[in-house]
N, CA, C and O atoms as a GROMACS GRO file, in nm:
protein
  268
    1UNK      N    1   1.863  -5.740  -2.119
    1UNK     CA    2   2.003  -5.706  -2.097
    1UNK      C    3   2.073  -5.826  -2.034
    1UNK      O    4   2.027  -5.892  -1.940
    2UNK      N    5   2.192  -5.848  -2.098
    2UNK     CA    6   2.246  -5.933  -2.055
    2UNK      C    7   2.334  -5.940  -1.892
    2UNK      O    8   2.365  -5.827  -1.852
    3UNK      N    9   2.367  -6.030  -1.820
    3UNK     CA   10   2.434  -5.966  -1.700
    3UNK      C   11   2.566  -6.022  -1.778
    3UNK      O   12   2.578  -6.117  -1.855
    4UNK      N   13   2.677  -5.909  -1.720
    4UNK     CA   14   2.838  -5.998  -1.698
    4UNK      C   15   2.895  -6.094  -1.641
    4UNK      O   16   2.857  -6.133  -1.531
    5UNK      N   17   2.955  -6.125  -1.679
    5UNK     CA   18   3.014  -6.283  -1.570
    5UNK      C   19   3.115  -6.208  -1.521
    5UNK      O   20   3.158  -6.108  -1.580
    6UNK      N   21   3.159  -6.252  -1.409
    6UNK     CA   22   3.213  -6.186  -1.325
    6UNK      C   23   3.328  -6.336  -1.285
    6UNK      O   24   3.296  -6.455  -1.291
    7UNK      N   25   3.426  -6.293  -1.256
    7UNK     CA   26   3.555  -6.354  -1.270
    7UNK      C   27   3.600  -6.336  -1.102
    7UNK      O   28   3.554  -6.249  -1.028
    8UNK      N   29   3.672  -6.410  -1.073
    8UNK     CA   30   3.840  -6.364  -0.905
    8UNK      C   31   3.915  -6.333  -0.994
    8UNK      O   32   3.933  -6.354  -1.114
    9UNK      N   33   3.981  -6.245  -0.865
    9UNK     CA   34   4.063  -6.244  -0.955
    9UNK      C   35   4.182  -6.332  -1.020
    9UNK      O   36   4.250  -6.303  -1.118
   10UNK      N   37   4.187  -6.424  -0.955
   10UNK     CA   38   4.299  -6.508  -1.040
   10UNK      C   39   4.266  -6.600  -1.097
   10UNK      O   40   4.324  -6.708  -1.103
   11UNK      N   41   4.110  -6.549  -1.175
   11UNK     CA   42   4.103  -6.618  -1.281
   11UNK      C   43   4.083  -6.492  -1.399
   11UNK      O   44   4.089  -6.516  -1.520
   12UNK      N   45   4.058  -6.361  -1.345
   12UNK     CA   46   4.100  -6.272  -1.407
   12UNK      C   47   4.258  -6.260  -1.514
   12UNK      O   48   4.288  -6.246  -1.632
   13UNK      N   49   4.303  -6.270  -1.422
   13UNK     CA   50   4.464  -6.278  -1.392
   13UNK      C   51   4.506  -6.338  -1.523
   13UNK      O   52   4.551  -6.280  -1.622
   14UNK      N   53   4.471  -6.510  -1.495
   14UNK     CA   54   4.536  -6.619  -1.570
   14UNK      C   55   4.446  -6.537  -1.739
   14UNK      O   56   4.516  -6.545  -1.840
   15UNK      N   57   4.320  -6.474  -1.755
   15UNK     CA   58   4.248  -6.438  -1.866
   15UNK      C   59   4.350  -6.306  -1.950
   15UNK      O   60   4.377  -6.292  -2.069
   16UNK      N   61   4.370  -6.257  -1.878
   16UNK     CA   62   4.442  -6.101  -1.881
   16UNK      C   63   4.607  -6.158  -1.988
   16UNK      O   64   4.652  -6.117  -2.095
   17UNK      N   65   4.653  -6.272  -1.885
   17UNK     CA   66   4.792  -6.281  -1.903
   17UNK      C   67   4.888  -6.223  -1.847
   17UNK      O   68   4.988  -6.183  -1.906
   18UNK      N   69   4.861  -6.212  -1.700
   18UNK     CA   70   4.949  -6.084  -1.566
   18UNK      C   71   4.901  -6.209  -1.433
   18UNK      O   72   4.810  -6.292  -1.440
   19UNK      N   73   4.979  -6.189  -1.342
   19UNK     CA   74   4.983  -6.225  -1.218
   19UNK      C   75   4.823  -6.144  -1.149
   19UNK      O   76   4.756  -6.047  -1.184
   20UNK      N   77   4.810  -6.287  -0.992
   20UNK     CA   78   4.695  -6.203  -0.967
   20UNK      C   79   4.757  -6.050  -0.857
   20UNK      O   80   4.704  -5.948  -0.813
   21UNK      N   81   4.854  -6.094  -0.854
   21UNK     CA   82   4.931  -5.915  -0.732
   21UNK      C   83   4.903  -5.842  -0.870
   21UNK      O   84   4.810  -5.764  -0.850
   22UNK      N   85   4.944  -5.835  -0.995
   22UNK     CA   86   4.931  -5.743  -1.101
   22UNK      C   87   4.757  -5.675  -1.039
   22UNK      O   88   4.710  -5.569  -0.998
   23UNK      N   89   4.716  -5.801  -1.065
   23UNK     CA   90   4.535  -5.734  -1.061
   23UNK      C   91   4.488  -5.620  -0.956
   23UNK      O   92   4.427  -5.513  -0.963
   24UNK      N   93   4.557  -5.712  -0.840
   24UNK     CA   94   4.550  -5.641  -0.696
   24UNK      C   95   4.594  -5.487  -0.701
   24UNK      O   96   4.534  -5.388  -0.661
   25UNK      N   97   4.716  -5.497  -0.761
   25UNK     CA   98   4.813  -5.342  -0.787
   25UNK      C   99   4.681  -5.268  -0.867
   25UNK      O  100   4.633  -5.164  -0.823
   26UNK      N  101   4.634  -5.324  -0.973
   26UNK     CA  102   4.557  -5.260  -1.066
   26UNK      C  103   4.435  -5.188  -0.948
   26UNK      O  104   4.425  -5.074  -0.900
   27UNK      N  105   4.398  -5.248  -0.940
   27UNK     CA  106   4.312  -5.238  -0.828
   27UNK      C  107   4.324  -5.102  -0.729
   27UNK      O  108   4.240  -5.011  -0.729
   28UNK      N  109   4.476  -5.108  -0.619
   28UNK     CA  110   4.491  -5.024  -0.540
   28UNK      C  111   4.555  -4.911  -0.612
   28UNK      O  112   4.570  -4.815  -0.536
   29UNK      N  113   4.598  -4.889  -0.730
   29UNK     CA  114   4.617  -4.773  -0.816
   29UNK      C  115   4.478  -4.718  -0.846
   29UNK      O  116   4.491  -4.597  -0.862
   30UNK      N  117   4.391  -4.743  -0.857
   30UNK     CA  118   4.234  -4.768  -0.914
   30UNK      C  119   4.212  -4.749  -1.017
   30UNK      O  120   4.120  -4.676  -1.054
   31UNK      N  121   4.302  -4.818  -1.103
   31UNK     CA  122   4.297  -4.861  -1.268
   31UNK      C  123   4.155  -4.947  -1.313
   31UNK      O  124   4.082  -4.930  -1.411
   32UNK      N  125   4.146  -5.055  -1.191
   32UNK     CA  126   4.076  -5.120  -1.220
   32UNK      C  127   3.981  -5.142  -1.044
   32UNK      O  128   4.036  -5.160  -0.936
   33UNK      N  129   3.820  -5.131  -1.073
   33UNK     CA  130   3.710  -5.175  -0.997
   33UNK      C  131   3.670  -5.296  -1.006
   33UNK      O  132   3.654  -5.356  -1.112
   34UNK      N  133   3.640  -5.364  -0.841
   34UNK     CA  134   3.590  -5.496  -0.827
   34UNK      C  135   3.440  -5.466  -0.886
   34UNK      O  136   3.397  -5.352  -0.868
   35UNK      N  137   3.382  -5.536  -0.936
   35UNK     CA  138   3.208  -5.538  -1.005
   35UNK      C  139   3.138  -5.596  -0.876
   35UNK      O  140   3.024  -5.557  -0.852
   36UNK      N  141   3.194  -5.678  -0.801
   36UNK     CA  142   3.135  -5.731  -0.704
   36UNK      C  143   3.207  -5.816  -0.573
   36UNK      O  144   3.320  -5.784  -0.536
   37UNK      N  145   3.146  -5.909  -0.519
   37UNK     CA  146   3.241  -6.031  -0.478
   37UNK      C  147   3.197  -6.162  -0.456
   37UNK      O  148   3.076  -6.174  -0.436
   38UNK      N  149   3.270  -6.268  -0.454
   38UNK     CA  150   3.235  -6.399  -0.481
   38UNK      C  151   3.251  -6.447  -0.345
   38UNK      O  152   3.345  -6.387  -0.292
   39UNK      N  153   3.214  -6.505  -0.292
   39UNK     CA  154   3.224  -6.513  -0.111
   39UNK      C  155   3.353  -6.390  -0.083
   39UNK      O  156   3.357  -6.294  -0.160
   40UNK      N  157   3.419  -6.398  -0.008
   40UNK     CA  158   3.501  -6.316   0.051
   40UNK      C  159   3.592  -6.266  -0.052
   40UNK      O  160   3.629  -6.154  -0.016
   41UNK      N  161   3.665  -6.313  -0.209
   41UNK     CA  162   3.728  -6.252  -0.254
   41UNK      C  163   3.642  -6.123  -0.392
   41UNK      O  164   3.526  -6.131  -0.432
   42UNK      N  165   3.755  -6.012  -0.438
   42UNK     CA  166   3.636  -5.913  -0.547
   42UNK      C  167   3.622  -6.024  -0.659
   42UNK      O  168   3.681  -6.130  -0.678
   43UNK      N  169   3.515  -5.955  -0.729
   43UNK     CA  170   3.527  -6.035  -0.876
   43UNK      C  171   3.503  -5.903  -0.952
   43UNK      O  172   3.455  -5.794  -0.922
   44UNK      N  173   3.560  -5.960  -1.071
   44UNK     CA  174   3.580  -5.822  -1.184
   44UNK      C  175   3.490  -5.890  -1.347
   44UNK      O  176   3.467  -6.003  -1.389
   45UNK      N  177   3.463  -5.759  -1.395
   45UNK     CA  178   3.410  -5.804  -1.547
   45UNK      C  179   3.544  -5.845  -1.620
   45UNK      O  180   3.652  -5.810  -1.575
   46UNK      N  181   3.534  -5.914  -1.725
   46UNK     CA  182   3.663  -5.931  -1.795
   46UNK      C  183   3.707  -5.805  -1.882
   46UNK      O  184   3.818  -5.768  -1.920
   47UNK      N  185   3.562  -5.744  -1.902
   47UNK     CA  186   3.620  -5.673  -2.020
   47UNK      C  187   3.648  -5.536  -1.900
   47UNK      O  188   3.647  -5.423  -1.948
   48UNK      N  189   3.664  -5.546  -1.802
   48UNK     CA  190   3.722  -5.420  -1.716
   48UNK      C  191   3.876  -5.434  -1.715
   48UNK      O  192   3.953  -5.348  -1.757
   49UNK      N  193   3.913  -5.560  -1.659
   49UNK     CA  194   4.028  -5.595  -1.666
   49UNK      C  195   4.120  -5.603  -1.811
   49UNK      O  196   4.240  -5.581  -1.821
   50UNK      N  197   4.035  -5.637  -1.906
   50UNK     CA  198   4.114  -5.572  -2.045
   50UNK      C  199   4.095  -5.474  -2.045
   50UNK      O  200   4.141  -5.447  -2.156
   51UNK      N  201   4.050  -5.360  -1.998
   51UNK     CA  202   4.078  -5.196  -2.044
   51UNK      C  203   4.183  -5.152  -1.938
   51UNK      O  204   4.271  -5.073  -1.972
   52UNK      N  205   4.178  -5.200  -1.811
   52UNK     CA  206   4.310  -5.214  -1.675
   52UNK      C  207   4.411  -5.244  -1.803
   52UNK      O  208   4.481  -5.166  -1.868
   53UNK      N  209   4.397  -5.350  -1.812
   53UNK     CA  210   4.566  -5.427  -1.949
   53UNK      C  211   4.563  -5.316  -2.027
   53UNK      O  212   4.653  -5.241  -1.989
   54UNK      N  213   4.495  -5.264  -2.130
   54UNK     CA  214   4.540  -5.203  -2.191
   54UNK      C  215   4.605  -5.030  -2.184
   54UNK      O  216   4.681  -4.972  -2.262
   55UNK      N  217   4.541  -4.983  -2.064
   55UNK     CA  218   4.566  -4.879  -2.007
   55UNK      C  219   4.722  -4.905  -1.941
   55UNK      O  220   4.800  -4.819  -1.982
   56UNK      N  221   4.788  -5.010  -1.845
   56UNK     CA  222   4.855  -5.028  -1.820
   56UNK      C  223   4.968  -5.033  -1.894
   56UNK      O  224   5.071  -4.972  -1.863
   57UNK      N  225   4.950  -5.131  -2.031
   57UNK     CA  226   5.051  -5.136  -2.165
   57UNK      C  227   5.101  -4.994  -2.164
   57UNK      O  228   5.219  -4.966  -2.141
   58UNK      N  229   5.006  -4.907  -2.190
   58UNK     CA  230   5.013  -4.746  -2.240
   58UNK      C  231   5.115  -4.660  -2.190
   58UNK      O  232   5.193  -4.574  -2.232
   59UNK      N  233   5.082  -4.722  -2.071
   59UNK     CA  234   5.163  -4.610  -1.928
   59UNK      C  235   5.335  -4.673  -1.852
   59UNK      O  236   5.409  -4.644  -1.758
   60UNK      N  237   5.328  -4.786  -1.980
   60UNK     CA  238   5.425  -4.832  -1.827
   60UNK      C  239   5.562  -4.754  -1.865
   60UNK      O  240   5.594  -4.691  -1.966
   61UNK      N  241   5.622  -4.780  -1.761
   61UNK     CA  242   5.783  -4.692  -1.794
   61UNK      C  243   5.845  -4.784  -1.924
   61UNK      O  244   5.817  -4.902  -1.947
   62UNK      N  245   5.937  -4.694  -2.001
   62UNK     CA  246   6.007  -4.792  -2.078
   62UNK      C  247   5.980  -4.859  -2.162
   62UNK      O  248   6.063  -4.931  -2.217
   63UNK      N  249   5.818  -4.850  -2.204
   63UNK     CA  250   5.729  -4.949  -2.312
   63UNK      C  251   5.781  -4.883  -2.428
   63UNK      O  252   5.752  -4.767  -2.458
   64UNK      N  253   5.873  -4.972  -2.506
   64UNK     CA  254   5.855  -4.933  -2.639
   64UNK      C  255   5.751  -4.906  -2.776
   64UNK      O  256   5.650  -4.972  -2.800
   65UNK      N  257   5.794  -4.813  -2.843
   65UNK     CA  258   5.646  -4.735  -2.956
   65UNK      C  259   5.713  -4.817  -3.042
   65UNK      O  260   5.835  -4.825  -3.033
   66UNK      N  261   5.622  -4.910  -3.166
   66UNK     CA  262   5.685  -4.948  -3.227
   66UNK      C  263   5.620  -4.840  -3.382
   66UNK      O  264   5.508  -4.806  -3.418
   67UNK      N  265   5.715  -4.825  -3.419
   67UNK     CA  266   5.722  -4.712  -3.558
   67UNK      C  267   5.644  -4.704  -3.669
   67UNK      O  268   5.666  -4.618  -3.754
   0.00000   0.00000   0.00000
C-alpha cells in the first residue's frame, strides 16, 4: 500500500486553486480533516482537499447551474 503525501496547507491551497484562510475555513466548518502535521502546521492529502473543493463548488451561495 502506498502512503499519501501529505501537503501544508498552503501548499494545499496554491494545489486546490483557493487561498490558504479558504483551507483553514474548510477545515473549521469540517469540510475538510488535517491527515496529520508537519512540525507545528496540519498537513492534508490532496485528494481530501479536492473533495473539500468540490463539495464547496456545490454548496456555495449563488453558484450558478449551468443548463
Amino acid at each position: 500500500m502506498t502512503a499519501a503525501t501529505l501537503l501544508t496547507g498552503a501548499l494545499a491551497a496554491h494545489e486546490a486553486g483557493v487561498t490558504p484562510a479558504t483551507i483553514r475555513k474548510w477545515v473549521q466548518l469540517g469540510h475538510l480533516s488535517p491527515a496529520g502535521r508537519q512540525g507545528r502546521a496540519h498537513a492534508f492529502r490532496l485528494e481530501d482537499v479536492f473533495a473539500a473543493e468540490r463539495a464547496a463548488r456545490r454548496k456555495a451561495p449563488g453558484a450558478r447551474r449551468r443548463p
